[in-house]
TORMARMAR-738827 format. One record per residue (C-alpha): x, z, y; residue number from 0. Coordinates in Angstrom, 1 decimal. Layout:
xx;zz;yy;num
X;Z;Y;NUM
...
end
This chain:
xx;zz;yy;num
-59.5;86.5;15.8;0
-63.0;85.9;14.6;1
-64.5;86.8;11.4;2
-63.9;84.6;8.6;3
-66.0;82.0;7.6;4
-67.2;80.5;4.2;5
-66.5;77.7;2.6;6
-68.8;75.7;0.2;7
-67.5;72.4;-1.7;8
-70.5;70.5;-2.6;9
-70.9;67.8;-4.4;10
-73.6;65.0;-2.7;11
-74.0;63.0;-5.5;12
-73.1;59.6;-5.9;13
-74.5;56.4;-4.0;14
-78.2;57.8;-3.7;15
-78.6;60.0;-1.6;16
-81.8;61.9;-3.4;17
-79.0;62.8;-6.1;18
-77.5;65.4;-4.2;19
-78.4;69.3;-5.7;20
-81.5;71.4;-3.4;21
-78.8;74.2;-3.4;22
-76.4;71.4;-1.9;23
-78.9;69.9;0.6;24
-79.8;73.7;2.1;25
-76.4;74.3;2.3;26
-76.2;70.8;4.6;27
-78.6;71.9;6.6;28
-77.2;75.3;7.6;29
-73.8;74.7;8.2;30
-71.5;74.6;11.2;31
-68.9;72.3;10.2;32
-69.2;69.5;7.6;33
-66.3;67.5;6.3;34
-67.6;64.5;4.7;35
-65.8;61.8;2.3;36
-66.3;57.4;2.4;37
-68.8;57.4;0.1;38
-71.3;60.4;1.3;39
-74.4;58.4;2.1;40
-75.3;59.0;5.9;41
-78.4;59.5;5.2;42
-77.5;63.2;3.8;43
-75.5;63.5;7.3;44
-78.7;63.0;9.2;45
-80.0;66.5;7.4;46
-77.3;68.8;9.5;47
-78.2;70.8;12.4;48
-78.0;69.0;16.0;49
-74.9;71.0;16.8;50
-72.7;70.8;13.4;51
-69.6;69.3;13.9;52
-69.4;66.2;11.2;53
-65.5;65.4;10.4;54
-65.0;62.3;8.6;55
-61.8;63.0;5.9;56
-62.8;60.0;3.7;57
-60.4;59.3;0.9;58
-61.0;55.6;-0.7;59
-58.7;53.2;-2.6;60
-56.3;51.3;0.1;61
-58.0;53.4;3.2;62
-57.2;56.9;3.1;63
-57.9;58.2;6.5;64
-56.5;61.8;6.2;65
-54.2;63.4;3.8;66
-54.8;65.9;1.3;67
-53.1;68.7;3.1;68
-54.7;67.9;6.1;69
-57.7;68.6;4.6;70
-57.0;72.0;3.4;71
-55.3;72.6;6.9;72
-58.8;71.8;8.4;73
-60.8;73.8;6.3;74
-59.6;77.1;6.4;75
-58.9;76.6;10.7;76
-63.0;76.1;10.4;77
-63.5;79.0;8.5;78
-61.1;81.1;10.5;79
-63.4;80.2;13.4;80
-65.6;82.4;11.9;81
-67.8;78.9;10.7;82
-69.7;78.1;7.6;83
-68.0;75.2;6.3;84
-69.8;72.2;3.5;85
-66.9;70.0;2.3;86
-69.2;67.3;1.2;87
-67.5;65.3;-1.8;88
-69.1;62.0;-3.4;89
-70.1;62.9;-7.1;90
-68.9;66.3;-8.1;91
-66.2;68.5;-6.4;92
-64.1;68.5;-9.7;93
-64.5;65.4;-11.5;94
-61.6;63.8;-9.9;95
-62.8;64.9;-6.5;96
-59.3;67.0;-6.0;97
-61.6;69.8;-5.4;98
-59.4;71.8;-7.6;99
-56.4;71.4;-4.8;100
-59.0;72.9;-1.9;101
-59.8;75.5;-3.9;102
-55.9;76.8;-4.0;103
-55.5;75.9;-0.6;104
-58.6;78.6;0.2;105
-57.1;81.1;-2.2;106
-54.2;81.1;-0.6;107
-55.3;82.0;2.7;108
-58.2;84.7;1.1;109
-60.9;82.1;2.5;110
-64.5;83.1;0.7;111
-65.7;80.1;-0.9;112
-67.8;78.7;-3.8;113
-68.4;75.2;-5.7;114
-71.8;73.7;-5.8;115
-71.7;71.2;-8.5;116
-73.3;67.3;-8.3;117
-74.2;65.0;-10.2;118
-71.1;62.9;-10.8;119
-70.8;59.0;-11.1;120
-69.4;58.7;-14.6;121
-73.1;59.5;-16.1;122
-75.4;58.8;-13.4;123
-74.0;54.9;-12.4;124
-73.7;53.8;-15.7;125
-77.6;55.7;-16.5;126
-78.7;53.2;-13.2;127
-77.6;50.4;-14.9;128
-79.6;51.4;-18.1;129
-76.4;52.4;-20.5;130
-76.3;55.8;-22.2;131
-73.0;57.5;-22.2;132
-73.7;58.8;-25.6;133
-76.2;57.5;-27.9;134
-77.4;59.4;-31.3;135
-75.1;57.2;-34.7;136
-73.3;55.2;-32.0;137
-71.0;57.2;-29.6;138
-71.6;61.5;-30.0;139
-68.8;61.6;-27.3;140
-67.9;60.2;-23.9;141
-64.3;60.2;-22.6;142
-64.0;60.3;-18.6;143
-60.6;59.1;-17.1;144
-59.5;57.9;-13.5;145
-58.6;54.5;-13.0;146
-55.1;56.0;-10.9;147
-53.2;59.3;-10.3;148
-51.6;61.3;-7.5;149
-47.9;59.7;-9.5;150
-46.5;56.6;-8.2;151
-48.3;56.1;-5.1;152
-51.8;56.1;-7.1;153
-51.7;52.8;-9.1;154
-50.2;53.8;-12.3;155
-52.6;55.0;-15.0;156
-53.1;58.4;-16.2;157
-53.7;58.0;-19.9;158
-51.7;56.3;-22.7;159
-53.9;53.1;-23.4;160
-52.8;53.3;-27.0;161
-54.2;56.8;-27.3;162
-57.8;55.6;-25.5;163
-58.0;52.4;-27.6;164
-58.3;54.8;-30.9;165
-60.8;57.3;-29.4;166
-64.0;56.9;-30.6;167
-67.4;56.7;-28.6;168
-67.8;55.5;-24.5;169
-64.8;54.8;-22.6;170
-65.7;55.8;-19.0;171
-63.3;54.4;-16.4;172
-64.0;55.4;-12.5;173
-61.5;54.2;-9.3;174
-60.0;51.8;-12.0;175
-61.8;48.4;-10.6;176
-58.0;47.7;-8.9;177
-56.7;48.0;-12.0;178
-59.5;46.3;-14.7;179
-56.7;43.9;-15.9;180
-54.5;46.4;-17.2;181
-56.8;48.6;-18.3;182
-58.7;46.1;-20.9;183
-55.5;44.2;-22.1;184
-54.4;47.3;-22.5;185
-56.8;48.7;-25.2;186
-57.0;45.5;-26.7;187
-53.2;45.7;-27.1;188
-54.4;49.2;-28.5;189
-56.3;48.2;-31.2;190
-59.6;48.1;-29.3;191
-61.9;45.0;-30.4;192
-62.1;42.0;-28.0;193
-65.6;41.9;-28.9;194
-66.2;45.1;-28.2;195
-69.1;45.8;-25.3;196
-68.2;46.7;-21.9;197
-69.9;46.4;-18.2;198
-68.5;47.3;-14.5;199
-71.4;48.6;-12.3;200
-70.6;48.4;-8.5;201
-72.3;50.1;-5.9;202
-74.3;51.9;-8.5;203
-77.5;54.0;-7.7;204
-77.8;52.2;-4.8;205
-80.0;49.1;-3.4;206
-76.6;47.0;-3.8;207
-75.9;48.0;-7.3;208
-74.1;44.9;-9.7;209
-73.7;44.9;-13.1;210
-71.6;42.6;-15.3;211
-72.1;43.1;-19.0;212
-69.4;41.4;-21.4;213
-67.3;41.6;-24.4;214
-64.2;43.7;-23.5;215
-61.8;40.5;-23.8;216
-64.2;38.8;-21.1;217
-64.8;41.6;-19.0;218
-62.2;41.1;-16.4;219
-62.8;37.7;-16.2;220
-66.2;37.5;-15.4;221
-65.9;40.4;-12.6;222
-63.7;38.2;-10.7;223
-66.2;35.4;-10.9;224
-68.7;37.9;-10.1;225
-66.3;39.2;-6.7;226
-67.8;42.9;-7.5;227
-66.6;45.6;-5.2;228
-65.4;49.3;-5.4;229
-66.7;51.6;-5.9;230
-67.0;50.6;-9.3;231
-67.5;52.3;-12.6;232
-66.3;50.6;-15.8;233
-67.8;51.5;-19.3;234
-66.5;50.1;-22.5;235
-67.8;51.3;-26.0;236
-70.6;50.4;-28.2;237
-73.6;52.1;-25.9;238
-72.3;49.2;-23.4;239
-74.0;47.0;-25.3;240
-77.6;48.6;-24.5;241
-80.3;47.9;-21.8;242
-82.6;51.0;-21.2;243
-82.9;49.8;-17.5;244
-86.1;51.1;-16.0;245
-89.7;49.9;-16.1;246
-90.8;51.0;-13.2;247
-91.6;48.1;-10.7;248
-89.8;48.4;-7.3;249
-91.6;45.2;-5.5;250
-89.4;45.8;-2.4;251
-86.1;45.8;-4.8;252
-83.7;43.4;-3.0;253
-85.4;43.5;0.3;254
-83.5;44.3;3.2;255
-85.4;45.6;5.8;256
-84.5;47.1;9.4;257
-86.6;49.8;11.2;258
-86.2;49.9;14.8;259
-87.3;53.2;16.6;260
-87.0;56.9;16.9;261
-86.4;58.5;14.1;262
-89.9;59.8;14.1;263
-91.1;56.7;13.0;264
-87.7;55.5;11.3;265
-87.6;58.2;9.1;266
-91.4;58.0;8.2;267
-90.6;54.4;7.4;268
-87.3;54.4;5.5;269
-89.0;56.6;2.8;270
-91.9;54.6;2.0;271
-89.8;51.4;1.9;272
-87.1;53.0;-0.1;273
-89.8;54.0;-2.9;274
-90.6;50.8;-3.1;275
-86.9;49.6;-4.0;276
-86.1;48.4;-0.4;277
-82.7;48.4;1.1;278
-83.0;49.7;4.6;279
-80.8;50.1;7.7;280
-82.2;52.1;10.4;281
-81.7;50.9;13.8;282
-82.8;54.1;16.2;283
-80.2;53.8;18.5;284
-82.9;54.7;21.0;285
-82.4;58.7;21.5;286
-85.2;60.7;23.0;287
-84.3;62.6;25.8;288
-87.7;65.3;27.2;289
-87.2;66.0;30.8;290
-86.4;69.6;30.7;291
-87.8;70.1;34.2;292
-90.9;67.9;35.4;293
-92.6;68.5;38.1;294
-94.9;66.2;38.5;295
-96.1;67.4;35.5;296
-96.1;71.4;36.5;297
-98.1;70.3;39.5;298
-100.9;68.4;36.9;299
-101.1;71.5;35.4;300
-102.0;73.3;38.1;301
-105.0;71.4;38.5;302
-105.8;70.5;34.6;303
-109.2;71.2;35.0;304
-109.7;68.2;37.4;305
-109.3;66.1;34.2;306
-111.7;65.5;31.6;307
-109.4;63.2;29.6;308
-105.9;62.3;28.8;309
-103.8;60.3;26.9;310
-101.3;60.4;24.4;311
-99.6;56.9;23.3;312
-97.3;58.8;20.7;313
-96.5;61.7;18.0;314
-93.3;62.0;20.4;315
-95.6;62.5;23.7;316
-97.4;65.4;21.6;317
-94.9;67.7;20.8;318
-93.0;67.3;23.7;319
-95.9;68.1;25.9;320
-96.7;71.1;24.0;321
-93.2;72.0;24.0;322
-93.3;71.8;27.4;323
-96.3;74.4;27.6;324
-94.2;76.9;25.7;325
-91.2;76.6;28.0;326
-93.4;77.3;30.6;327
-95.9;80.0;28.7;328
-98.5;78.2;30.0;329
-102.4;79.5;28.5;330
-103.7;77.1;26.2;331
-106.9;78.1;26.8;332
-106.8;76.0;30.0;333
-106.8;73.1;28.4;334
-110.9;73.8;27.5;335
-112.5;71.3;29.1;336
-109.5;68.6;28.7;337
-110.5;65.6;26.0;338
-107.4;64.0;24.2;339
-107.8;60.0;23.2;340
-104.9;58.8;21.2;341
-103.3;55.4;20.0;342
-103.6;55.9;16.6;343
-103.2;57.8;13.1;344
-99.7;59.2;13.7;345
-100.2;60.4;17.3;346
-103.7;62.1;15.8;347
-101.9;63.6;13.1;348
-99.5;65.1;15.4;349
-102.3;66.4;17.7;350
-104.0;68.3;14.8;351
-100.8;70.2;14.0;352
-101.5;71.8;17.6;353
-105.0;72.6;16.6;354
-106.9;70.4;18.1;355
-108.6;66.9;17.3;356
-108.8;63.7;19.7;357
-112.0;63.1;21.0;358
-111.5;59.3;20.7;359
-109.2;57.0;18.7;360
-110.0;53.1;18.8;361
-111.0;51.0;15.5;362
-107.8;49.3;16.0;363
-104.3;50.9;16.9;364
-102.6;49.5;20.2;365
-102.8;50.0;24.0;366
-105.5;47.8;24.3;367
-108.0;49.0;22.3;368
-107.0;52.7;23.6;369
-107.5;51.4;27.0;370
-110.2;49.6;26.8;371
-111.8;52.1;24.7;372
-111.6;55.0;27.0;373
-112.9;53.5;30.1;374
-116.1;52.7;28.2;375
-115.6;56.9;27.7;376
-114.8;57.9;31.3;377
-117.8;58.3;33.7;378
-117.1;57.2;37.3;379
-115.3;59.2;39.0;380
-113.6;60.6;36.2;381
-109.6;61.2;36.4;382
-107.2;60.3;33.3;383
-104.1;61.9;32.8;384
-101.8;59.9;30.8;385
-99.1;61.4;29.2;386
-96.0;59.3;27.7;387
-92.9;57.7;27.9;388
-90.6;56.5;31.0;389
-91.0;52.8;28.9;390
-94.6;53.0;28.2;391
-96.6;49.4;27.6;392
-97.8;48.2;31.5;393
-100.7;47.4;29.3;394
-102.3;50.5;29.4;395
-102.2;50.8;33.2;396
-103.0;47.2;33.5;397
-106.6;47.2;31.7;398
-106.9;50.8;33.7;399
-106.4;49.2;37.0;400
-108.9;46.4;36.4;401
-112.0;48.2;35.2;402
-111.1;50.6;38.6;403
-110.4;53.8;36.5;404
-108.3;56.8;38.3;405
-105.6;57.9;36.2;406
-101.9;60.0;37.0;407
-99.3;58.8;34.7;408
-96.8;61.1;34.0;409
-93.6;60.6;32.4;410
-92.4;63.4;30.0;411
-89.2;62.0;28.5;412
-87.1;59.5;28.6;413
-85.3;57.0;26.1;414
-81.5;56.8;25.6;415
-79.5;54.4;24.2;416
-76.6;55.5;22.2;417
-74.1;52.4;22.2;418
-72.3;53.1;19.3;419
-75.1;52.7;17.2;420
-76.9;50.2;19.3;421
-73.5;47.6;18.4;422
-74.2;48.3;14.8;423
-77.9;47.9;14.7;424
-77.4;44.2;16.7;425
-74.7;43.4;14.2;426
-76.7;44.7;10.9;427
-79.6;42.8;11.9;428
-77.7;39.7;10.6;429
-78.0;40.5;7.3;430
-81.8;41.5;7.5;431
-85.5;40.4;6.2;432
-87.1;41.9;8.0;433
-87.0;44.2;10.9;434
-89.8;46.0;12.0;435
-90.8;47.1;15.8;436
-93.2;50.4;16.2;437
-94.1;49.3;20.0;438
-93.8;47.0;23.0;439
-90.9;49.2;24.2;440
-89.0;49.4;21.0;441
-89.7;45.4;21.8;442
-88.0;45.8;25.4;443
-85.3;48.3;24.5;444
-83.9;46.2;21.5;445
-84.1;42.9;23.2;446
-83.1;43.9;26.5;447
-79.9;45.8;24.8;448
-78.1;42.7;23.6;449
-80.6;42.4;20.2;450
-81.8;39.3;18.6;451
-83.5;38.0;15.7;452
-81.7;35.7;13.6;453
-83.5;32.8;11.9;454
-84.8;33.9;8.3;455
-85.3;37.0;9.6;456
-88.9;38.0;9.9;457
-90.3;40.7;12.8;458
-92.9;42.8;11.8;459
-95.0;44.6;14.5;460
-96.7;47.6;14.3;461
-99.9;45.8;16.5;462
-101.0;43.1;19.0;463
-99.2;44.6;21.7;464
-96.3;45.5;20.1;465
-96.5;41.0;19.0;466
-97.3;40.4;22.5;467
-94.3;41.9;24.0;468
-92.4;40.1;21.2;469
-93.6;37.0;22.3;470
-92.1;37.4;25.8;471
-88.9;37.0;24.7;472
-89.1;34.1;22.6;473
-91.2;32.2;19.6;474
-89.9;34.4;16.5;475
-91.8;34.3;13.1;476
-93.5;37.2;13.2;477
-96.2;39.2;10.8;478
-98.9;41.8;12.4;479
-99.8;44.8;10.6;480
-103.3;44.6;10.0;481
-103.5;48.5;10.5;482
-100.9;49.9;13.8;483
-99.2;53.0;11.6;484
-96.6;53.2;9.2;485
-98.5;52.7;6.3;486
-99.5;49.3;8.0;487
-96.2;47.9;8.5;488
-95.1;49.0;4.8;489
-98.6;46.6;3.5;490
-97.6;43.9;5.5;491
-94.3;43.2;4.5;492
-95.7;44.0;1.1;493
-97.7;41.3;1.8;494
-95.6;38.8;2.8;495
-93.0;39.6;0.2;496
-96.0;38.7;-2.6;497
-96.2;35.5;-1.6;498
end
């Protein structure tokens, strides 16, 4: 048998991803095994290790999808495994996260563990919305309670509502949206005031966060007009009645925005947006896939010295290519004599981690201008070696071909399209603003694999190219960033959103 593993129950936070602990998030990344609950953002999913094995155990009201002691069962079989296991709980392990029940479940079988608190939805939601849970001459306590129990098929309260109704300072209700009725007739039949304040936040923390603020006799009436959805956290009491909502502008708040790509870019891209208040779904269902042997390219090697230039068209094409030279342990120093023109800030930003600087980069960021630009640059007779993607813009090759300029282009990896993910990115774009496309094969793959762009929804494009190959497949409204990088797309939907 192998040697026991670890167990760590973390909490991620609730709704916002960025809430979960650092100790919680290096945990995430080092782990084997992670068994994740419904509302764990996937965002924090997207931080594991290539090879962790994710296990989805999510628990939510009417959907359970594995029970309890199922759970436990599958937690200590990891650790037995010898594995290091993160039980990823929304909000905190123990505030009504049944954390307590793993824990005796490890215990039981001598399985090492420890807790790693988070930061739970009863303070943080209702802090999103801008209401204090306690608040200095107004409420000097909060009082946290579950909207259901483990008795009577979870739908029978846990408290006696007489006893809440007397208890002074903020009522803090959480899974109890199923049940708001009861719950706020039932202080009222209490003694609490009708007219005392009360609000239900949905989604809190969270680009799709709702709040309805009324007197406690209203309350449940105006959430049904309202149609708010779990996960909801309802607050009743006296600090219900304030507003400290941030200040901070967000001009992207509201916006929902879809980034197609790798997640080079897609990643790059989702964190500006999302400082900017933007809901965004990423669409990189496009995997990349280096070709782990090449030898076309071995054979270039060989004979580097015959090229003056070459060309990257990506920050992907970089560190493959030197990855490539590492697999091989091929001297760097034989790459002397060899120029490097690139398409544009990211791919030169990439190059300088390596150490070394392009010689040229065009004024403006697309194939064009890269191609166009670096046959004014060759001298005749000169040979390009171009080094990219199986789908790389015809462009480049094109504009090579008519000013008569000698080039090899090698392909160094491939894209793959991961279907799963591809179905959801065609269905999400629905619901979109915008969506934005980082190239003229990001273009082809998404249109070519069942995409489209619904009306209202506008595409953004990282350059001319990129709008050019757009344009092939039909006369969408479309906006151009002014500058071909991710900062460029992010001003141009700024843009476009001002006015």
């Amino acid at each position: 048998m192998s040697e026991k593993g670890k167990v760590y129950l973390v909490g991620a936070g609730c709704g916002d991803p960025a809430l979960i602990t650092w100790k919680g998030l290096n945990l995430l990344r080092k782990c084997d095994v992670v068994l994740y609950d419904d509302l764990v953002a996937v965002k924090l999913l997207e931080e594991t290790k290539p090879d962790c094995e994710q296990i989805f155990v999510g628990k939510r009201y009417g959907k359970h999808s594995l029970p309890q002691e199922e759970t436990n069962a599958l937690l200590i079989e990891k650790a037995k495994e010898g594995k290091t296991v993160v039980r990823l709980k929304g909000g905190d392990p123990f505030v009504f996260g049944r954390g307590g029940e793993e824990v005796l479940a490890l215990q039981a079988e001598n399985i090492p563990y420890e807790v790693v608190s988070g930061v739970t939805s009863s303070i943080a939601v209702p802090a999103a919305a801008g209401i204090p849970v306690t608040h200095r001459k107004m409420a000097r306590s909060f009082h946290v309670i579950t909207g259901h129990t483990a008795a009577g098929g979870e739908t029978t309260l846990t408290e006696n509502l007489d006893t809440l109704a007397k208890l002074e300072g903020t009522l803090v209700f959480l899974m109890g949206l199923h049940h708001l009725e009861e719950i706020t007739s039932g202080l009222m039949q209490g003694g609490k005031s009708a007219e005392t304040p009360a609000a239900v936040i949905s989604k809190g923390t969270t680009p799709q966060q709702k709040t309805i603020r009324a007197k406690l006799g209203e309350l449940a009436a105006e959430v049904r007009k309202a149609k708010l959805e779990a996960p909801a956290v309802i607050v009743i009491g006296e600090t219900a009645g304030l507003d400290f909502t941030g200040t901070i502008p967000h001009p992207l708040r509201g916006v929902k925005i879809g980034v197609t790509g790798t997640k080079s870019i897609t990643h790059k891209l989702r964190d500006k947006l999302e400082d900017l208040g933007a809901e965004v779904a990423e669409m990189d269902y496009s995997t990349l896939v280096p070709y782990r042997e090449n030898a076309q390219l071995e054979e270039e090697l060989q004979k580097v010295s015959d090229y003056p230039w070459a060309i990257f068209t990506s920050p992907n094409g970089v560190e493959i290519f030197f990855d490539y030279l590492k697999k091989l342990k091929f001297d760097v120093r034989k790459l002397a004599n060899l120029q490097f023109a690139v398409i544009g800030t990211g791919t030169a930003a990439a190059l300088e981690k390596q150490g070394i600087y392009p010689a040229f980069l065009p004024e403006k960021y697309d194939v064009e201008s890269l191609a166009k630009g670096i046959c004014e640059k060759v001298e005749k007779g000169e040979k390009i070696l171009i080094l990219r993607a199986e789908q790389g813009s015809e462009i480049l090759t094109e504009v090579l071909d008519g000013a008569g300029t000698t080039y090899t282009d090698v392909k160094i990896y491939d894209i793959y399209v991961d279907e799963e993910k591809r179905r959801f990115a065609n269905a999400k774009v629905q619901e979109m603003d915008f969506i934005t496309f980082a190239s003229g094969s990001g273009v082809r793959g998404f249109m070519e694999n069942g995409g489209s762009i619904p009306e209202g929804t506008k595409a953004v494009c990282i350059g001319a190219s990129t709008a050019k190959m757009l344009k092939k497949y039909g006369d969408y409204e479309k906006i151009t960033a002014e500058t071909c990088n991710v900062d460029g797309v992010v001003e141009a939907i700024l843009k476009e959103v001002r006015k």
